[in-house]
C-alpha positions as CSV (number, residue, x, y, z in Angstrom):
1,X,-10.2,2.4,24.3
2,X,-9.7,5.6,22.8
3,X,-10.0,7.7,25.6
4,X,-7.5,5.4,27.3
5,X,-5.0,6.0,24.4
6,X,-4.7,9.5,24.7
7,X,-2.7,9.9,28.0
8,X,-1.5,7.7,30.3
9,X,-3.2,8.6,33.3
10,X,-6.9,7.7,31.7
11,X,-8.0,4.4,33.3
12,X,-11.6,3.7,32.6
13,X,-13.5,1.0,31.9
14,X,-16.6,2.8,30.6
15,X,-17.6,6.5,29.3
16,X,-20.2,6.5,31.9
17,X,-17.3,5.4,34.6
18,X,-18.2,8.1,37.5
19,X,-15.0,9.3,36.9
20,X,-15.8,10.8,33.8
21,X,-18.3,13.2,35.2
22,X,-15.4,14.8,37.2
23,X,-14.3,15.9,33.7
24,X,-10.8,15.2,34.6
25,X,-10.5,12.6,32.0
26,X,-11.9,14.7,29.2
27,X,-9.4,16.9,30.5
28,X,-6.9,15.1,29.9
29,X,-8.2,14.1,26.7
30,X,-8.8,17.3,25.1
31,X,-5.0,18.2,26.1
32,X,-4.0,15.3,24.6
33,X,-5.7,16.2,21.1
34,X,-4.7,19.5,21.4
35,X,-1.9,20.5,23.7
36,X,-1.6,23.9,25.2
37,X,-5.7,24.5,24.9
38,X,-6.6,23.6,28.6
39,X,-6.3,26.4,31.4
40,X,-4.7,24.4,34.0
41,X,-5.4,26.9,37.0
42,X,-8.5,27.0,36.7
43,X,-8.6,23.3,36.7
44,X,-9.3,21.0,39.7
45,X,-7.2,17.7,39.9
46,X,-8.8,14.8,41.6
47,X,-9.3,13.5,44.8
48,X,-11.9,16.2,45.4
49,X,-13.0,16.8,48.9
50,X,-16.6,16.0,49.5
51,X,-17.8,19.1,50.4
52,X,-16.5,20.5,47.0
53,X,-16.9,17.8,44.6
54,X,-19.8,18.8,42.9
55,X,-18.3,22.0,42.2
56,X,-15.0,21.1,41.5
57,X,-16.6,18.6,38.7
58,X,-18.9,21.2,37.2
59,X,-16.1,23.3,36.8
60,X,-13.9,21.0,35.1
61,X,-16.8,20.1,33.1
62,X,-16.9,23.6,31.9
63,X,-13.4,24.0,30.8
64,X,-14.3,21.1,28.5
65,X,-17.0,22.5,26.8
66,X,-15.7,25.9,26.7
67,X,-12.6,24.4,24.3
68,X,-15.0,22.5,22.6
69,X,-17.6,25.3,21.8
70,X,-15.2,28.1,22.1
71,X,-12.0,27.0,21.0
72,X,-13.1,24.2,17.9
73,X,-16.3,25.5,17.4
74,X,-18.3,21.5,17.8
75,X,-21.7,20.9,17.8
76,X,-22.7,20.5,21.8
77,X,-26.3,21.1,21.3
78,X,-28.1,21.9,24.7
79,X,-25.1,20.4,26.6
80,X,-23.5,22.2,29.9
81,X,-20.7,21.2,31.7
82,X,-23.5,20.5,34.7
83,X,-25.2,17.7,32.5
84,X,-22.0,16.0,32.2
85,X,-21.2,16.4,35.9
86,X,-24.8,15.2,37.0
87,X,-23.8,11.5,34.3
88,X,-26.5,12.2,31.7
89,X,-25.7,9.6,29.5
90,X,-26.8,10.7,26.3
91,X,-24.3,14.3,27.3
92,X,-21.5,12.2,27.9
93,X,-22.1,10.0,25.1
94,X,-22.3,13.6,22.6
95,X,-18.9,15.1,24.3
96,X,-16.9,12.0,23.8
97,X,-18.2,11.3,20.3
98,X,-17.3,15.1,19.2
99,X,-14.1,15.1,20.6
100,X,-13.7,11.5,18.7
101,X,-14.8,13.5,15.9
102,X,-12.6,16.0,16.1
103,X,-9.6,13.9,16.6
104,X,-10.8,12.3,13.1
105,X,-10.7,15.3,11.6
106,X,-7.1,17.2,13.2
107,X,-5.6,13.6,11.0
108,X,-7.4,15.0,8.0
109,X,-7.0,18.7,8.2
110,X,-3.8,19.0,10.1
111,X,-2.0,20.8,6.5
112,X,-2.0,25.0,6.8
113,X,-2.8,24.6,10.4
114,X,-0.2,25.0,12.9
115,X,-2.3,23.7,16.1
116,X,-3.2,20.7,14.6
117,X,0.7,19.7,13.2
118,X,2.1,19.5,16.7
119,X,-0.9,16.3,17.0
120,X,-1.0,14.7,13.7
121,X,0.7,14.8,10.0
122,X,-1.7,15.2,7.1
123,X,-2.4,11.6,6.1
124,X,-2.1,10.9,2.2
125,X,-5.5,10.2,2.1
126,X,-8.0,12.4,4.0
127,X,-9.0,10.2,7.1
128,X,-11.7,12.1,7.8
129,X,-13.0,10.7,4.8
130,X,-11.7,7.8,4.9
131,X,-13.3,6.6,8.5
132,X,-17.0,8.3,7.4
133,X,-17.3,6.2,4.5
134,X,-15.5,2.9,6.3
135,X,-19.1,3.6,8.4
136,X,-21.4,4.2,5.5
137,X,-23.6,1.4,4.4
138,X,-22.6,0.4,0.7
139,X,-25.4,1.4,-1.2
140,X,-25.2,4.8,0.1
141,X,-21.4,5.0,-1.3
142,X,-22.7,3.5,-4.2
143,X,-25.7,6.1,-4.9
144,X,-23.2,8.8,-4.1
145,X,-20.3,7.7,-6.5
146,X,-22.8,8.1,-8.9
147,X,-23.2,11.1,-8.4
148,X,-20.6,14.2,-9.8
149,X,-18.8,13.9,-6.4
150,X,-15.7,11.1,-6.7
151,X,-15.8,8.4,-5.0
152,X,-13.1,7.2,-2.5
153,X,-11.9,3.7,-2.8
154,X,-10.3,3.0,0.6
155,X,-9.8,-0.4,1.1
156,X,-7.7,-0.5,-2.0
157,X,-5.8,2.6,-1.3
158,X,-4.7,0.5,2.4
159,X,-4.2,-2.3,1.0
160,X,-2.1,-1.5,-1.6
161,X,-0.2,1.0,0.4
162,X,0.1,-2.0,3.4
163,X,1.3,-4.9,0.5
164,X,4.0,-2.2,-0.8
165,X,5.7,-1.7,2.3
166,X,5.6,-5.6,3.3
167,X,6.9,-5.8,0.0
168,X,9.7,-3.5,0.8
169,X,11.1,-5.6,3.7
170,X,13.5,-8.1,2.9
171,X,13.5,-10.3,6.1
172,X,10.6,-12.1,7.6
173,X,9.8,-12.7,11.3
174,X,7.9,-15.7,11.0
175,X,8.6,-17.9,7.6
176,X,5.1,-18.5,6.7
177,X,4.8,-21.9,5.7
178,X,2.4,-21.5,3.0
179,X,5.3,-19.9,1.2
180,X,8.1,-22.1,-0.5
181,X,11.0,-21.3,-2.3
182,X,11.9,-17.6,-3.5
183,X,11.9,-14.3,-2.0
184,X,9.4,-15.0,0.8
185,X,9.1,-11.6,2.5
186,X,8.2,-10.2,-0.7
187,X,5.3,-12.9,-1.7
188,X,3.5,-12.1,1.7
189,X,0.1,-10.0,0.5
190,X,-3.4,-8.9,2.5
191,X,-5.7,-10.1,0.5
192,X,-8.3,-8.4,1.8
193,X,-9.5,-6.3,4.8
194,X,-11.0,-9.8,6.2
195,X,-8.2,-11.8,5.7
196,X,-7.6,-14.5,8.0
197,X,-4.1,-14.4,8.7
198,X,-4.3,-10.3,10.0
199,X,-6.0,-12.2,12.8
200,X,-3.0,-14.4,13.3
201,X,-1.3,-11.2,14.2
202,X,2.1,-11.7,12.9
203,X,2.0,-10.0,9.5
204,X,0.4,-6.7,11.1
205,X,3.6,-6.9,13.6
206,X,5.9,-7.3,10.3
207,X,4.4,-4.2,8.9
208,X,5.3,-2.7,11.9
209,X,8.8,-4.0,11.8
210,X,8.9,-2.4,8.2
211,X,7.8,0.9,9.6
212,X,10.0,1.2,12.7
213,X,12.7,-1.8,12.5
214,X,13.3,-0.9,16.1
215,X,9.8,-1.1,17.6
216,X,9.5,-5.0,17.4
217,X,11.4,-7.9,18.9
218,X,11.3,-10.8,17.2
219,X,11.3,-12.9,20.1
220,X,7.9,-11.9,21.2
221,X,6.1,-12.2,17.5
222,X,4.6,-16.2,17.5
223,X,3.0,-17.8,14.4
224,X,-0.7,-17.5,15.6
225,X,-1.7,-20.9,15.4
226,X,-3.0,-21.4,18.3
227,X,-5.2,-19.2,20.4
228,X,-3.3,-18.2,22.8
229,X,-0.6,-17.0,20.3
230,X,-3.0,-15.2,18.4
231,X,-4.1,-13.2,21.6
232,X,-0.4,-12.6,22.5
233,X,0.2,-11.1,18.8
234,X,-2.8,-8.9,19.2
235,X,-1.6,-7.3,22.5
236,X,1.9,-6.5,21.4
237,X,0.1,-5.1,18.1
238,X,-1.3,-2.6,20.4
239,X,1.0,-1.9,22.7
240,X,3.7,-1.2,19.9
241,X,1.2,1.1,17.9
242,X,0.4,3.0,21.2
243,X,4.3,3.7,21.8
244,X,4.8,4.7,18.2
245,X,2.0,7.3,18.6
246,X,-0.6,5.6,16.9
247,X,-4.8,6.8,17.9
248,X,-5.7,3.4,19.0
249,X,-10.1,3.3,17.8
250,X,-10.0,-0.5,18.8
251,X,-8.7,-3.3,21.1
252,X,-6.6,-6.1,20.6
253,X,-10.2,-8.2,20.5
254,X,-11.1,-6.7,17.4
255,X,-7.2,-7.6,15.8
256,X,-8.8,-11.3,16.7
257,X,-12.4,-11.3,15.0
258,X,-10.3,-9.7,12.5
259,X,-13.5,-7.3,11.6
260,X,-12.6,-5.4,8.1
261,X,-13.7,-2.2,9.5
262,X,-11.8,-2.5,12.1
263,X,-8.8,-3.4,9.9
264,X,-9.5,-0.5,7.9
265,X,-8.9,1.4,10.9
266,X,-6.1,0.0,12.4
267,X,-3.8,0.1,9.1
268,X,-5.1,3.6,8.6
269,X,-3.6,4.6,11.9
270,X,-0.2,2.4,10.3
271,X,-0.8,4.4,7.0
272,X,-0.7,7.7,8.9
273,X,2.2,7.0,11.4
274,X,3.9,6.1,7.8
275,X,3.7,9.2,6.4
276,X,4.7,11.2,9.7
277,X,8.5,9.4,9.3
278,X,8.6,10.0,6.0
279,X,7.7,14.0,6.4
280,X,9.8,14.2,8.8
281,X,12.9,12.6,7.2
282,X,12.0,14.7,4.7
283,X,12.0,18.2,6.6
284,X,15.4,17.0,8.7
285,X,16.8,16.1,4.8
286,X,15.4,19.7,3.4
287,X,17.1,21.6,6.6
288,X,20.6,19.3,6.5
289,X,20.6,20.6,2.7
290,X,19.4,24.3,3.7
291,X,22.5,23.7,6.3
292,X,25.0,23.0,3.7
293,X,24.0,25.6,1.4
294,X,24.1,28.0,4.1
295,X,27.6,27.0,5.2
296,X,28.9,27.2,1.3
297,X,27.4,30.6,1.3
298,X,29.4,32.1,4.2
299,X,32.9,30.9,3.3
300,X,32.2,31.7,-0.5
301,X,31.5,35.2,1.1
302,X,34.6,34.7,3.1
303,X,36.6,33.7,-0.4
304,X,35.5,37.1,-1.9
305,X,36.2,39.3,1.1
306,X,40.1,37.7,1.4
């Protein structure tokens, strides 16, 4: 699913699809993270011809691990651009999960470094962080808040970030029925990162709404009370986060069994395509002003040369 997100022309059903040991698809993927990084000439694009196609696989195997060892310094332990050619699982299984990694991390780490802005916006929280401990078994958060180290408290960072901007919106997509009388739009909260009605779709699509009005059509957002309603929300969840830019880490079955990691997850991704808009309202605001000032400048300087 994530692979697939990346770029458009990723179609597989499987890391081990035989596709994937041409290393065209990681290709791809690692251009997607971080565009620019791949040599393209060097490159071969698929169909290969047979008498070349275990070279031309090897090779583009190569390029990937030289970015990833060369260029972002990962971990590829005893792994060669032959092992992932030749569909050793456990390779392939390492390469995708460090560049999954990585991905994490450009979200987390994207402030002072100028390759990483044109991919991702720092997130207000670090999401590096953030999806490491979403992972980590309880006690093991527990035993290390105890510690000097602070401990992160995700799930209520999210949530409260997710109830604030439902809160913001004035105008509701679905009237919830549970809701009577008052400002309904405002009285719509997650309770939690399990919540029932996040499976029902329709109040992850209003958060949406309240992050890029645009984006949804109310005409395709149903109530969720039946199944095949709740499946329809949960594909137009992800097929509006994926035009907005969102890393998608799950698939619209998860949005159903409404797992709380994968929740976590999901509004992350919302949380971080958040805070892009708002930097970058607030860099076009900074340079309109700079603008102004600027102008002023030169005709007060024009004022004082008349």
């Amino acid at each position: 699913m994530w692979l697939n997100s990346l770029d458009h022309r990723i179609h597989i059903s499987s890391i081990f699809d035989p596709e994937v040991c041409t290393g065209y698809p990681l290709l791809l993927a690692v251009e997607a993270i971080q565009p620019g990084c791949v040599n393209w000439e060097s490159a071969y694009i698929p169909p290969f011809k047979p008498k070349i196609f275990k070279i031309a696989s090897v090779c583009n195997c190569n390029l990937v691990v030289d970015v990833c060892f060369t260029q972002w310094r990962l971990p590829l332990v005893n792994i060669g651009g032959i092992d992932i050619a030749e569909g050793k699982r456990m390779a392939i299984l390492s390469m995708v999960w460090q560049l999954m990694r990585h991905h994490i991390n450009m979200g987390g780490d994207s402030e002072g470094n100028p390759k990483a802005e044109r991919a991702c916006i720092t997130s207000p929280f670090k999401i590096r962080s953030e999806c490491a401990a979403a992972f980590e078994a309880p006690w093991r958060r527990e035993k290390r808040s105890s510690a000097c180290a602070p401990r992160w408290v995700i799930e209520e960072d999210v949530l409260h970030w997710a109830n604030g901007k439902l809160a913001s919106n004035t105008s509701l997509l679905i009237p919830d029925p549970s809701i009577e009388g008052g400002d309904a739009a405002a009285a719509i909260t997650i309770k939690s990162l399990s919540d029932p009605k996040l499976g029902e779709g329709w109040i992850l699509l209003q958060l949406l709404a309240t992050i890029s009005p645009r984006s949804v059509n109310s005409v395709y957002v149903l109530p969720g009370q039946t199944k095949q309603e709740r499946e329809s929300n949960a594909r137009y969840i992800i097929s509006i986060a994926q035009k907005l830019g969102c890393t998608m880490f799950l698939s619209w079955e998860d949005i159903l069994e409404c797992k709380g990691k994968m929740m976590l997850v999901l509004l992350a991704s919302f949380m971080l395509l958040d805070n892009k808009k708002m930097v970058n309202q607030q860099h076009k605001l900074k340079n309109e002003r700079e603008g102004v000032i600027v102008k002023g400048d030169a005709r007060a300087e024009e004022e004082e040369a008349e």
